[in-house]
N, C-alpha and C positions, 0 to 999 in steps of 0.2 A: 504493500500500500504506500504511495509516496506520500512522503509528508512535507506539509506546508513546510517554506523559510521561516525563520525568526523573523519578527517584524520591528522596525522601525518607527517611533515617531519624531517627528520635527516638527518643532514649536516656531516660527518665525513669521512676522507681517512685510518682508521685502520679498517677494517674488523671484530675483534675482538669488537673492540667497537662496530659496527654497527649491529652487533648480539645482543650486552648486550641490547644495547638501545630499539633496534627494539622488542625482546623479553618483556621487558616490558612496553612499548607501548600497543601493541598487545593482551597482557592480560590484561591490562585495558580499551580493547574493540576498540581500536585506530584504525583506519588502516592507515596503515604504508609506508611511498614514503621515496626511500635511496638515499643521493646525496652523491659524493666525494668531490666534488669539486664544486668553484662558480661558473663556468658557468653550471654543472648539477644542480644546487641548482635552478638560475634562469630560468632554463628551466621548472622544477617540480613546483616552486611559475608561472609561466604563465600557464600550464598544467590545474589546478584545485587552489582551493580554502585550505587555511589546517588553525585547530583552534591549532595548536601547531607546534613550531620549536626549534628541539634540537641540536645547532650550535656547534662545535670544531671551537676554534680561529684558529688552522694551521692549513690550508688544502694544504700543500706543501714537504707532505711525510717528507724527513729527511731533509727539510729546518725548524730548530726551530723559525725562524725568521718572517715565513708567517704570516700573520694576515689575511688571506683572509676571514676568519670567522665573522668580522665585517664589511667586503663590504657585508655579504651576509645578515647581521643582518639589515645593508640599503636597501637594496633590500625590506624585508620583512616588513619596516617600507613603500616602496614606492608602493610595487605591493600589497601586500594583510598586510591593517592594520587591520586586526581582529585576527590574527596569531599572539601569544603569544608567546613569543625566550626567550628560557632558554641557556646561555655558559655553555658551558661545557668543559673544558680545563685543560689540565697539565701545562699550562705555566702562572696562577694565579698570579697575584699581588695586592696589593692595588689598587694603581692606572689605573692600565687597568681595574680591577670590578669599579671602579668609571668612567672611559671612556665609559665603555660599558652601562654599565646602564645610564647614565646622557646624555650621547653623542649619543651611539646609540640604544636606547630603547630596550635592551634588560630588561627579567623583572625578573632576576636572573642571580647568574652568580655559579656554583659551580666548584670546583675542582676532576679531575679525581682520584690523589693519594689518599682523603679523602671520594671516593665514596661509599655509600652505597643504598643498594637498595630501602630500608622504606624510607628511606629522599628521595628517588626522587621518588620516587610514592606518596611523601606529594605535593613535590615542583608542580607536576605535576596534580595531585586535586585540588589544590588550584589556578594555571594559569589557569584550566578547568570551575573553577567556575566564572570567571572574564564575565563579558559581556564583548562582541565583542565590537573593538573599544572604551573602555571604559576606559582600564586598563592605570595605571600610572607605571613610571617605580621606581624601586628599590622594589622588594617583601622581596626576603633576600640572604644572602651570608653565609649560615650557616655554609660551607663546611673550608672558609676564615675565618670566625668570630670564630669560634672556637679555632684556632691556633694565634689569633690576638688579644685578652681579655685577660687579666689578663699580657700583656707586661712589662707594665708600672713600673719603678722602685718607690723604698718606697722615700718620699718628699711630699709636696705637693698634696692636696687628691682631686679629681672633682668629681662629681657627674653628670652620662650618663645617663639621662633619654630616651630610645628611644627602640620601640617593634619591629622593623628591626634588625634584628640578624646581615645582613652585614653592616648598618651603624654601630651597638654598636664596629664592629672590627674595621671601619673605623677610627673612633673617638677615640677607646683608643689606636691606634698605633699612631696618630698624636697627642694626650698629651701625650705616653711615650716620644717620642722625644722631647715632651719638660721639660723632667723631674718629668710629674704629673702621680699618679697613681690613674686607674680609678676605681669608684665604680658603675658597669654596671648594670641596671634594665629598666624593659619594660611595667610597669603600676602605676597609681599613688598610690595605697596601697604600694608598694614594696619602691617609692620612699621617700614616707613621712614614712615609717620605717626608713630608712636610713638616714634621717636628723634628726629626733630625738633621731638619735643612735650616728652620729660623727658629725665630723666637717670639713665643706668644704672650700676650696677657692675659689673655682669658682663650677658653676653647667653647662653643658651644655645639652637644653629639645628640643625636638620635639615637636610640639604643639597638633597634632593629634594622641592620642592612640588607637590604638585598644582595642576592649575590647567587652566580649559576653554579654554586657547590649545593650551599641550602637556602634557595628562597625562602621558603615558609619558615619563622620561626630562629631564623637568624638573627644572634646575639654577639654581631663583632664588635657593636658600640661598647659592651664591658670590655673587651677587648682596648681599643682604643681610652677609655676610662681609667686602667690600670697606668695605661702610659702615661696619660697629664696626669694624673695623680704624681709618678713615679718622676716627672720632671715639674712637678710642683705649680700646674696652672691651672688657675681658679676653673673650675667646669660646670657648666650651663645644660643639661640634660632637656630638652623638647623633643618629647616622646609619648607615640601613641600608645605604651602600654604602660595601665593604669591599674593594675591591679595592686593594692595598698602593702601588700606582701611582695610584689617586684620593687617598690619605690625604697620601701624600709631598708629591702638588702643593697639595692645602689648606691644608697646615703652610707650603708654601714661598712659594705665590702670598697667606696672607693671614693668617701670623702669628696664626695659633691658638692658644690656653693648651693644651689639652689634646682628644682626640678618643676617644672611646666609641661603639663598635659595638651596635647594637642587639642581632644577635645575641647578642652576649655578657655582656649590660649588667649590671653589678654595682653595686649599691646603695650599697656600701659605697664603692666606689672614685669614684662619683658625688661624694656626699657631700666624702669627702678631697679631690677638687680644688675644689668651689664652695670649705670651709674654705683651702684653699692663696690661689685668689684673692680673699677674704675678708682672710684674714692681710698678704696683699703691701699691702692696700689700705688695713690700717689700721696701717700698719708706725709706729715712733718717728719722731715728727715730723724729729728730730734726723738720720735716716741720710744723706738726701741732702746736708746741709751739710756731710758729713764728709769728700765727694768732692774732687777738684780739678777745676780749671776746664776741663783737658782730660778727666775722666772724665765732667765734668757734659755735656759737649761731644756726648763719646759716645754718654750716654746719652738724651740729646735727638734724635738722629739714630736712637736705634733705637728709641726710643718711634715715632718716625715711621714705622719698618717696612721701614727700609735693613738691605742686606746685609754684611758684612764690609769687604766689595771696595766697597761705593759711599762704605761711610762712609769708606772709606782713601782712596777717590777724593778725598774732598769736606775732608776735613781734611789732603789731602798727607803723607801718612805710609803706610807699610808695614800688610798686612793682621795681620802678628804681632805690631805694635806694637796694632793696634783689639782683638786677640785677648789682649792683656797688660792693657790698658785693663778691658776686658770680665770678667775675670779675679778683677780688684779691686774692680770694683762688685758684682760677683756675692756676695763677699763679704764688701763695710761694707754691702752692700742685705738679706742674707744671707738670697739667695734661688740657683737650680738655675736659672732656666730662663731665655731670651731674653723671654718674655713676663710673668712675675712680674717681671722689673726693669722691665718699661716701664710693669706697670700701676700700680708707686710711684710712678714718673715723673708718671705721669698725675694721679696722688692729691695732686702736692703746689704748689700755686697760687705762682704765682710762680717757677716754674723755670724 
């Protein structure tokens, strides 16, 4: 019995698009349902079943303003979750491709001025391969990420580790703004060249890489994490695995600054900790000399990434004497955390 194509929908009110798109669809075997507008959109997601939807943000002719594209990208989350929503938009930002994706499961977002038609017969094989109802959101933003890498002014150097083409643009458009300039890579060989090549102030990893040994479930970001630990720079973890039992042991096994969930990534709170380890790192030359020789003791042992108990071990003292120590550097360092005192530490030659 032959069976039907997978079917297609596309969401768009330009004509012209709705031919590019539908055309290539259609050749990659698709078959194809054309909506203008949200409420045709919802009538076509009730109609049938579709394992692909290629949404325009404005569907409101010459109103630039419309957004109806992500009521419809809801819809598609409500009536058929196995239906994969690629944006596709001229009216691209940072933060709408982080709306869209985070907020409303879209599972890419590209731009129409940077369209080409190989990248979206990739974007589109690759949503094709997803099992139904399985897929997570943010695939990539290549279309944004391309014009969005390499922003960042000369200062202050991070290190991006992250195989998402639209996070790596997200990420170094939010430390150009903070003055740091990014050095972007998307697997752990590329990234340990890269620390053995410069020098960073901060690192910020994804925890999960992809990669053709083991896609699924790939953890070279710990990988890479053991290393900035092991060369003492402050690390930034934005990663989509959230389970409150993987974050506890990343904080525990490798002395992380701070950690941000994709799904819930705030820009704002981004920003405030790159500033935080920013701040620790350009602290008064003065603070560390203010220590004594047992605090300096201390905090040389936890720049290293020792626990309470090792460093009580290793200096022969009680863990509420290293906890009284810790106490007082926290504040002549006059810093909160275990890792803003170590990344002073780090910052100051000759300690």
């Amino acid at each position: 019995m032959r069976q039907d194509p997978p079917r297609a929908l596309v969401v768009e009110d330009d004509p012209s698009w709705q031919a590019i798109v539908s055309e290539i669809l259609a050749d990659m075997g698709l078959g194809v349902d054309v909506a203008d507008s949200l409420n045709a959109a919802v009538i076509s997601l009730r109609a049938a079943a579709h394992r692909l939807a290629v949404v325009d943000l404005s569907l409101g002719g010459a109103d630039h303003h419309n957004q109806d594209g992500l009521a419809v990208l809801d819809a598609i989350r409500r009536q058929d979750p196995g239906c994969v929503a690629i944006l596709l938009t001229g009216f691209a930002t940072v933060e709408l491709a982080v709306n869209a994706l985070t907020v409303h499961g879209a599972r890419s977002c590209l731009r129409k001025e940077t369209f080409r038609r190989a990248e979206f017969r990739t974007v589109v094989h690759q949503a094709l391969a997803i099992a139904p109802q399985t897929f997570e959101v943010s695939e990539n933003l290549k279309g944004l990420a391309a014009d969005l890498e390499g922003l960042a002014d000369a200062g202050a150097l991070a290190l991006v580790v992250e195989d998402d083409a639209g996070w790596r643009g997200i990420l170094a458009e939010l430390l150009a703004e903070a003055g740091v300039s990014a050095r972007s890579c998307s697997s752990y060989g590329e990234a340990l060249g890269l620390l053995r090549r410069e020098k960073f102030a901060l690192a910020v990893v994804d925890l999960s890489l992809a990669s053709s040994v083991a896609p699924d479930g790939n953890l070279d970001g710990a990988r890479i994490l053991a290393n900035t630990r092991a060369a003492a720079i402050p690390t930034l973890v934005v990663s989509g695995a959230a389970a409150p039992a993987a974050v506890e042991r990343v904080y525990a096994e490798h002395g992380i600054f701070a950690y941000l969930e994709k799904q819930k990534f705030d820009r704002g709170a981004f920003r405030r900790i790159v500033g935080e380890i920013l701040s620790s790192a350009r602290g008064p030359s003065g603070e560390v000399a203010t220590l004594t020789e047992r605090e300096r003791e201390v905090l040389e042992l936890l720049a290293q990434g020792m626990t309470n108990k090792e460093m009580a071990t290793r200096l022969v003292i009680t863990t509420n004497t290293v906890k009284r120590h810790l106490k007082s550097i926290f504040e002549k360092l006059q810093v909160n955390t275990r890792a803003a005192a170590a990344a002073k530490a780090v910052q100051k030659p000759g300690f």
